[in-house]
N, C-alpha and C positions, 0 to 999 in steps of 0.2 A: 193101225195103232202100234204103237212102237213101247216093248214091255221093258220095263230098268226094272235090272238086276237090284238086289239090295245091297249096299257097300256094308263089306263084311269087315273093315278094319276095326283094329281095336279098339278107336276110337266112338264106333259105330257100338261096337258090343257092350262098352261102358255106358254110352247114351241109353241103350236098350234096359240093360240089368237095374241102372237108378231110376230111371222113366218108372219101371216098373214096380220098382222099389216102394218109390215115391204114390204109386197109386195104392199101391195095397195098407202103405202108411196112412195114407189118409181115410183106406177105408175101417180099420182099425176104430183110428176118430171118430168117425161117421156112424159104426155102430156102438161103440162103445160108450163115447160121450155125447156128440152131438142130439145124436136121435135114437137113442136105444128104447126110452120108454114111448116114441110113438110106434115106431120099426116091431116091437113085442107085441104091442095094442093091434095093430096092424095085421100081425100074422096069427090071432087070435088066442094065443097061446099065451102062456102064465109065464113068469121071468123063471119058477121053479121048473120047469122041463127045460130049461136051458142050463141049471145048476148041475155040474158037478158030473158033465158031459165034457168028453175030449176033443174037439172038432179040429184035431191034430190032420184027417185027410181033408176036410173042406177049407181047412188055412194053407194048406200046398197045392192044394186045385187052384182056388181064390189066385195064389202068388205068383202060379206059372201061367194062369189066364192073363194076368194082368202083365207077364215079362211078353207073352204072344202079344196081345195089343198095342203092348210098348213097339213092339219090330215092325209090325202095323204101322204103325203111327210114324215109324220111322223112316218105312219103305217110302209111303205117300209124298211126306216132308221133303223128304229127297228128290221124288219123281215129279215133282211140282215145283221145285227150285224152292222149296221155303228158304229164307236167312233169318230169318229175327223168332223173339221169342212168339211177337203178338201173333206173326205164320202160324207156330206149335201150335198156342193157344187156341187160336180161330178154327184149325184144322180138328184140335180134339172137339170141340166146341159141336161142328159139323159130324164127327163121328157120333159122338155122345147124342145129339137128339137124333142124328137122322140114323141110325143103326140102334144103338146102345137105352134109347128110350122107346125107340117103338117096340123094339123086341119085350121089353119090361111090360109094357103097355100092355102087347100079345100077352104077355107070362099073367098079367093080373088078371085079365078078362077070362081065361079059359083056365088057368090054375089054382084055382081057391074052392074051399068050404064049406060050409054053412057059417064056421068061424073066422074063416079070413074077413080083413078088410079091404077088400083089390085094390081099392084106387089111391088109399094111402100106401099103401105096402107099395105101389107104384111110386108113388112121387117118392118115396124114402129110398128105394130102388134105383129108379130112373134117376133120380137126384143126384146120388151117388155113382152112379155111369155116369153123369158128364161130366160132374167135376172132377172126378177122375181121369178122365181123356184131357182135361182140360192141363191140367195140373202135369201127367203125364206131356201133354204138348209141349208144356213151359218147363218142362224139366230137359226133355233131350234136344229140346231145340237151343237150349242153354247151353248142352255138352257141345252140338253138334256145329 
C-alpha cells in the first residue's frame, strides 16, 4: 500500500478551514433550528437546563472536530484522485454513514438514561454527521 502524504499548500489549508467552517455552520442549523425541539426531546432533558449555559468549550471542540474531519476528508479526496464536487460529496456521504453513523449508533445504544431517547437522539445525531461530511465534501472539493 502506497500512503499520500496530505498536500499541505495553502490552497489545501483554505479547503480544510471552510470545509470545516462550513460543517460546524450547518450544525449550528441543525441544532438550533432545524431540530432542536426533537434533538431536546431526544436527550430527555427540558430546553431549561440548556438556558443560560455557556457551552463556549463544546463550540471549540464541536469546530476543531469538524476542521480534523475536514483534513480527513481532504487527505482521502486527494489520495483517491477525487476532481468534482459530487467525488466530495459521495466520499462525505461514505464517511458519514459508514464511520460518523455507526459510531452515533454505538453512542445511543450504550450511552443514555432512563430519560434519553437513543434512537431519536441517533437519527438527530447521526443525521447531522452525514450531512455534515456531506456538505463538508462539497465544500473543499469546491476549493480544491
Amino acid at each position: 500500500m502506497n500512503i499520500v502524504l496530505l498536500d499541505m499548500s495553502v490552497r489545501t489549508l483554505i479547503a480544510i478551514l471552510v470545509g470545516g467552517l462550513a460543517n460546524f455552520m450547518l450544525g449550528a442549523l441543525w441544532y438550533m433550528a432545524l431540530f432542536q425541539k426533537q434533538w431536546v426531546s431526544a436527550t430527555g432533558r427540558g430546553v431549561e437546563e440548556f438556558e443560560g449555559k455557556s457551552p463556549g468549550a463544546e463550540m471549540l471542540l464541536t469546530l476543531v472536530g469538524a476542521w480534523l474531519s475536514a483534513a480527513v476528508l481532504v487527505w482521502i479526496f486527494q489520495a483517491l484522485g477525487g476532481s468534482s464536487v459530487v467525488d466530495g460529496m459521495v466520499l462525505g456521504l461514505a464517511l458519514g454513514i459508514g464511520v460518523a453513523l455507526v459510531e452515533n449508533a454505538k453512542k445511543a445504544v450504550y450511552n443514555f438514561d432512563d430519560r434519553t431517547k437513543p434512537w431519536a437522539l441517533m437519527a438527530v445525531d447521526g443525521g447531522y454527521a452525514v450531512a455534515g461530511l456531506m456538505v463538508t465534501g462539497a465544500v473543499v472539493s469546491f476549493i480544491l
